[in-house]
N, C-alpha and C positions, 0 to 999 in steps of 0.2 A: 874307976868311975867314968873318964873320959869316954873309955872303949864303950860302955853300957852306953852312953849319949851318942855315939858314933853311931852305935849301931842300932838304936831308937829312930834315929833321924834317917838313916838307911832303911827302916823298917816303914818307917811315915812314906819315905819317896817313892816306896814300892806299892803301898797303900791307894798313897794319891794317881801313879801310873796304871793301878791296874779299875778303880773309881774312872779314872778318866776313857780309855780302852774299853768299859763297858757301857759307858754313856756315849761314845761314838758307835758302841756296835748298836747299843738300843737306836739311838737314830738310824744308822744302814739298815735297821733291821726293818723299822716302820716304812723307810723311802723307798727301800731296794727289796724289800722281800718278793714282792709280785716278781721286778726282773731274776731274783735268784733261783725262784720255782720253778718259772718258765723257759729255765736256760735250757737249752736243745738236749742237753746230757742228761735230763731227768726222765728215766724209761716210764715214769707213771702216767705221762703227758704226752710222748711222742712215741710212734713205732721206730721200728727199726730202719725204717727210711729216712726217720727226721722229719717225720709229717706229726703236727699237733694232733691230739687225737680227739678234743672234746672243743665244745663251745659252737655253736653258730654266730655268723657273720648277717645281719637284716639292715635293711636299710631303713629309713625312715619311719618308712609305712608298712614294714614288718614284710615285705617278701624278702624270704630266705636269698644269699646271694652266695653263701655255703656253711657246710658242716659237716658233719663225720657220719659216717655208714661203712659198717663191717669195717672197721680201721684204718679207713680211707678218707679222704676230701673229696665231699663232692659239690657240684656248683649247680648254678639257675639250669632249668631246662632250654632257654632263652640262649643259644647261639649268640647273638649279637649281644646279649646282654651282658655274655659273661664275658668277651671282649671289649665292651664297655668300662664294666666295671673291674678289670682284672688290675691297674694299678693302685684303686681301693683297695680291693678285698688280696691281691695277692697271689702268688703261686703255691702249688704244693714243697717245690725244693728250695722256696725261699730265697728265688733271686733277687727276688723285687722288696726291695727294703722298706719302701714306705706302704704295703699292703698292709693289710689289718693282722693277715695270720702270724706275719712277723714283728711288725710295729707294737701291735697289741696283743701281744701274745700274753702276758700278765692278765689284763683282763680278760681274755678268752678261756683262761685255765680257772676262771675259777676261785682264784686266792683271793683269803682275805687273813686278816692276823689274828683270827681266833681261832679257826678249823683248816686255815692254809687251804688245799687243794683239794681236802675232802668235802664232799657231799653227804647228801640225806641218797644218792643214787650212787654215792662210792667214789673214788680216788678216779680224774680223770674224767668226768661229766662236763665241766666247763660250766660256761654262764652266756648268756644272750649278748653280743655286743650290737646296739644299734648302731650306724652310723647316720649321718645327717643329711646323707645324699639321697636323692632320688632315684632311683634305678632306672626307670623310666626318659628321665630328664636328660639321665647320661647315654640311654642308649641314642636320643635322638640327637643329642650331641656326635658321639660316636659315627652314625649316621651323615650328619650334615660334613663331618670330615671327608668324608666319601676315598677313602683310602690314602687321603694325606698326609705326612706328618705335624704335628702338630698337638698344642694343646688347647683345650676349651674348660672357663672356670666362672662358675656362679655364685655367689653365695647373698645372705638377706646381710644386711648394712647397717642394719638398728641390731639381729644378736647375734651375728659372725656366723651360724650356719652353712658349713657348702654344701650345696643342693645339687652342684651339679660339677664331677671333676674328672676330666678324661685328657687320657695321654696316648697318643697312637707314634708307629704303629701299636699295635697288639694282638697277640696270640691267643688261644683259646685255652684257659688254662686246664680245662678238662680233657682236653686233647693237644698238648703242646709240641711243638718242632724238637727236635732231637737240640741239643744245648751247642752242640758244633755249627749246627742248619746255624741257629741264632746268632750266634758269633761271631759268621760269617758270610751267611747270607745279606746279600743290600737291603731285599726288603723288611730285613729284620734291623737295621743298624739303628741301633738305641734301644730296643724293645722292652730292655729291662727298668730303664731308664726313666722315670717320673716325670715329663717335662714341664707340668704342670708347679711341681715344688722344687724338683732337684736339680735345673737346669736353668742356664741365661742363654739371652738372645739379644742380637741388635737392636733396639727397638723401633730409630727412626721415628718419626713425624709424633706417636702417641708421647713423646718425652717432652715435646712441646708445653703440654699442659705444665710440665714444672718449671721449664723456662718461662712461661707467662705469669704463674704463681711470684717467682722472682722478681721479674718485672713489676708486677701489680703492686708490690712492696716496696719498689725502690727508683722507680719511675715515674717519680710526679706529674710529669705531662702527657703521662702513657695514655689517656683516655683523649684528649684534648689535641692530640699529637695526629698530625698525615703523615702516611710514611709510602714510600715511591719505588715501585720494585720495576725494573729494566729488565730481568730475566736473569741478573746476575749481578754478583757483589764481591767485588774485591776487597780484601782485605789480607794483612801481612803473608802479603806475596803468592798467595791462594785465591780460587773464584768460588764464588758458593753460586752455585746455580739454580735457577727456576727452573721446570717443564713448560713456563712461557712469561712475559711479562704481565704483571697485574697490574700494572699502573697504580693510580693515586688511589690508597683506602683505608680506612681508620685499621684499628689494634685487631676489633671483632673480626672483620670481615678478612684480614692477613691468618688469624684462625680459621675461618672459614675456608679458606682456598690455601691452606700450609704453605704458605709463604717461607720458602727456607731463607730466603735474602734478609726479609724482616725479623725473622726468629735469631739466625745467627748474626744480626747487628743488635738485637737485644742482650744475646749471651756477651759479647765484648762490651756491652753497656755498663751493665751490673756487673761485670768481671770475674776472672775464676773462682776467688773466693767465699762469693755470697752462692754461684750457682754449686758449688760443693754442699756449701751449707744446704740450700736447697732440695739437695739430691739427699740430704743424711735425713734431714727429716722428713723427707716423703716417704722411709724407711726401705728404698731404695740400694742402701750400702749396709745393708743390716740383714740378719736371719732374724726371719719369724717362727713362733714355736706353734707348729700347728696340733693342741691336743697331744704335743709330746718331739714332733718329728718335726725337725729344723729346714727352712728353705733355705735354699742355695743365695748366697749374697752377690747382689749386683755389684757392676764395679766403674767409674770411670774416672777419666784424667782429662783435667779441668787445666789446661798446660798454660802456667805465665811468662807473659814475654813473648806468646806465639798466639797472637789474634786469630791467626786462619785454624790453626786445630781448635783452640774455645768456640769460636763458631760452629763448627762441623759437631763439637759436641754440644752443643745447646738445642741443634736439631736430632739432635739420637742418634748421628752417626762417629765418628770418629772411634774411640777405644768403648763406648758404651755398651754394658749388659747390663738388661735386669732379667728379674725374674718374675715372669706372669705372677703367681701368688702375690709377691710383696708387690706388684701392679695392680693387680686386684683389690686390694686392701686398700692402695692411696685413691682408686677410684669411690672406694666407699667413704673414704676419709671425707672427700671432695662434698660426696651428695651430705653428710650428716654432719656439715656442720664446721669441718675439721679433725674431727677426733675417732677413729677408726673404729669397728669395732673387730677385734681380734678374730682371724678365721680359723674356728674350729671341725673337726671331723668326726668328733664321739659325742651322739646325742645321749644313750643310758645304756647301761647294763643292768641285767635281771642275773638272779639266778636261771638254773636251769628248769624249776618251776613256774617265773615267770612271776616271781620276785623283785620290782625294784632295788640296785644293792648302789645305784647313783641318781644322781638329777642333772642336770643342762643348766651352768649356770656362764652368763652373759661377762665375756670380758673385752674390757675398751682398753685401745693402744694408747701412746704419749700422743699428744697433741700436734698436728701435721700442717696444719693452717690455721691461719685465722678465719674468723667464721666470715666475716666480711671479703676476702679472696675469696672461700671456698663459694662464697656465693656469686661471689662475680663468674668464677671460672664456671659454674653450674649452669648460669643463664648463656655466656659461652658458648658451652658446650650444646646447648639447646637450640641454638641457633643453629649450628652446625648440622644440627638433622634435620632443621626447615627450610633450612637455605640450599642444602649441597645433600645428604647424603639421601632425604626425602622420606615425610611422614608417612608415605604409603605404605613401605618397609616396613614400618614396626606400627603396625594401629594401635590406637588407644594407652600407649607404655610411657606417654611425657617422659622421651627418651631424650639423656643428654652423652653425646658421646664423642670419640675423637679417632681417626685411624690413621696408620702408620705404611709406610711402605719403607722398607729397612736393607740397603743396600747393604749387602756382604762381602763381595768381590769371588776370585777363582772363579770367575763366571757362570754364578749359580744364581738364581733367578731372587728376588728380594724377600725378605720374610715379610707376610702381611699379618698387621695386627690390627682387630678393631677391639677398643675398649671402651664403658660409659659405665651408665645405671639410669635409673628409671627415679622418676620424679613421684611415681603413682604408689602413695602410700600404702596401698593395697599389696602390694606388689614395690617392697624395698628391697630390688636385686642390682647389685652391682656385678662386673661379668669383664670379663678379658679372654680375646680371642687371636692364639698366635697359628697362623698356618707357618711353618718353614719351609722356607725357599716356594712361598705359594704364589707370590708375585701383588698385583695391588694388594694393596690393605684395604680397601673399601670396597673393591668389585667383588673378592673373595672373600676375605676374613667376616667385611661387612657381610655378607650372604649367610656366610654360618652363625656368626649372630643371631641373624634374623630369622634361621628355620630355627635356633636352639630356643631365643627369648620366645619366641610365639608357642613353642610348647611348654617354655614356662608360666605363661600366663593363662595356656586352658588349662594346668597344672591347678 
């Protein structure tokens, strides 16, 4: 009798193991089937090169930006367009990871959990992917880099759409450099490389704005307060220096003229601890999931017990990186409010008849300020284009924004970043603009702003 109980109970445990094993495969099945389809070893989907075979890649507004002919990939007729757009959409061999042919290769084939990969046009048709970018937007981004490295990123603030996302250099992927040229050539170093989502940068001066957020929180006389810059500021055992003395002038106006002496005596104010805090929730130390594909996380060291390195990092230099994207996002964060709205890259997919098979639906990040900062730091920021960087540059965009000149050392020239967003509800674009190793952050970064937002507003 025992032995029959033993082995009932043996009988139940295999029962229950193999119940359970089927309800994690039905879950993998509904989560991961698109990635299981579209894995590169599925010959119904890819040739024999490991090129996808079916689906178009459109942007927005429906210009094609690529898709398959005689078994092949092909891209825009548009030269500059398709190096524009070649960190979107992607390579044929699949180097570039965050492109669409490989990111989103699940949805470009077509799958779904009732007919999987098959079509009404047969095994390997694909499905329309739109994305969110403007092709246009990005060429003249692409453009205004005028062969720099560098990335430039747009997106609307109220429902996370990027409009506008470009990473130079880049190649043409319809005609690409042999894979060794790439590897090794200088003009090619990074090519494959996203630097828009997948990479950090010193930021300098544009970090400021978190430093002040800090401050506006923990500073009670920060408004009320004169603060007195000589061209330089000693502290533990280190000089923070100006490009000249400001003499005597309130909190705004030390924004206005990046006062590093005033910034990194704020950062020793508030102390390592709060500006970490600071740095986490401006999502600064965190990966964003864009529509699926992870950004690169910033990082920095907020050193206690060492006043002169806390300074240096409260101005964006010392150990800091971020990453454009998760900058871009805290800029939007800033204009709406406090509360971000998440940047996404896939607007819909259709069938290959042109079927609806998704919809665009709007997602908001944790909370990054309070509404009352975000609005200080806005008007700010506003100041800063009326006083210093000058309304002419950007007409009619009640632009509020902040630029960075980010010293890197090995004696390479500064990375320039200019980052804001626009006041003009018509027009809710937030934008980050990093040249590397481009030199000012206003003379230059500011500039490519200014040809990219002015096409985004005859946009």
């Amino acid at each position: 009798m025992k032995k029959i109980e033993r082995r009932a109970v043996f009988c139940l445990l295999l029962a229950a193991a193999l119940m359970l094993g089927l309800a994690v495969f039905c879950f993998r099945f509904v989560s991961d089937g698109g990635a299981w389809a579209s894995f590169p070893s599925n010959r119904h989907l890819y040739n024999k090169q490991g090129v996808l075979i079916g689906g178009r890649i459109l942007d927005r507004s429906g210009v094609v930006l690529s898709e398959t002919q005689d078994g092949g990939r092909v891209y825009a007729d548009d030269k500059a367009l398709r190096r524009a757009t070649l960190h979107a959409v992607g390579d044929a061999a699949g180097n570039i990871g965050t492109g669409a042919q490989t990111a989103f290769a699940d949805k470009l084939s077509g799958y779904n959990l009732v007919t999987g990969a098959y079509s009404l046009t047969g095994v390997g048709a694909g499905s329309n992917l739109y994305l969110t970018i403007d092709a246009a937007l990005c060429k003249a981004a692409y453009q205004a880099l005028d062969g720099r490295r560098g990335a430039v990123g747009v997106y609307n603030y109220e429902t996370g759409e990027i409009l506008c996302m470009v990473s130079t250099p880049a190649f043409d992927p319809a005609n690409p450099p042999p894979a060794e040229e790439i590897e090794s050539a200088a003009k090619w170093e990074g090519a494959y490389l996203n630097r828009f989502l997948s990479a950090t940068f010193t930021p300098g001066s544009v970090f400021k704005t978190v430093t002040l957020a800090a401050a506006i929180d923990h500073v009670p006389t920060l408004f009320s307060r004169e603060f007195t810059c000589d061209g330089r500021f000693e502290v533990g055992g280190q000089v923070i220096t100006c490009p000249s003395a400001h003499g005597t002038m309130t909190i705004g106006k030390a924004l206005t003229v990046s006062c590093n002496c005033v910034f990194g005596a704020l950062a020793t104010e508030v102390g390592p601890d709060v500006m970490a805090q600071y740095a986490d929730k401006a999502g600064l130390t965190s990966s964003l999931s864009v529509s699926g594909i992870q950004t690169a996380k910033g990082s920095f060291t907020f050193p206690s017990g060492d006043p002169g390195n806390l300074a240096w990092a409260g101005i964006g230099q010392h150990n800091d990186l971020v990453n454009p994207c998760n900058f871009m996002a805290y800029m939007g964060a800033i204009a709406r409010g406090g509360v971000p709205a998440t940047p996404q890259l896939v607007y819909q997919t259709t069938t290959a008849g042109g079927i609806p098979t998704s919809m665009y639906l709007k997602k908001h990040g944790a909370r990054m300020l309070d509404e009352a900062t975000a609005a200080k730091l806005s008007d700010m920021m506003r100041d800063n284009v009326v006083d210093n960087y000058g309304e002419k540059r950007f007409p009619g965009m009640e632009l509020c924004a902040k630029s960075g000149t980010a010293e890197v050392g090995g004696g390479k020239r500064p990375n320039a970043w200019f980052a804001g967003f626009s006041r003009d509800p018509s027009h809710p674009y937030a934008f980050v603009v990093m040249v590397e190793n481009g030199g000012g952050g206003n003379a230059v970064a500011g500039e490519v702003a200014g040809q990219v937002l002015r096409a985004a507003f005859q946009e």
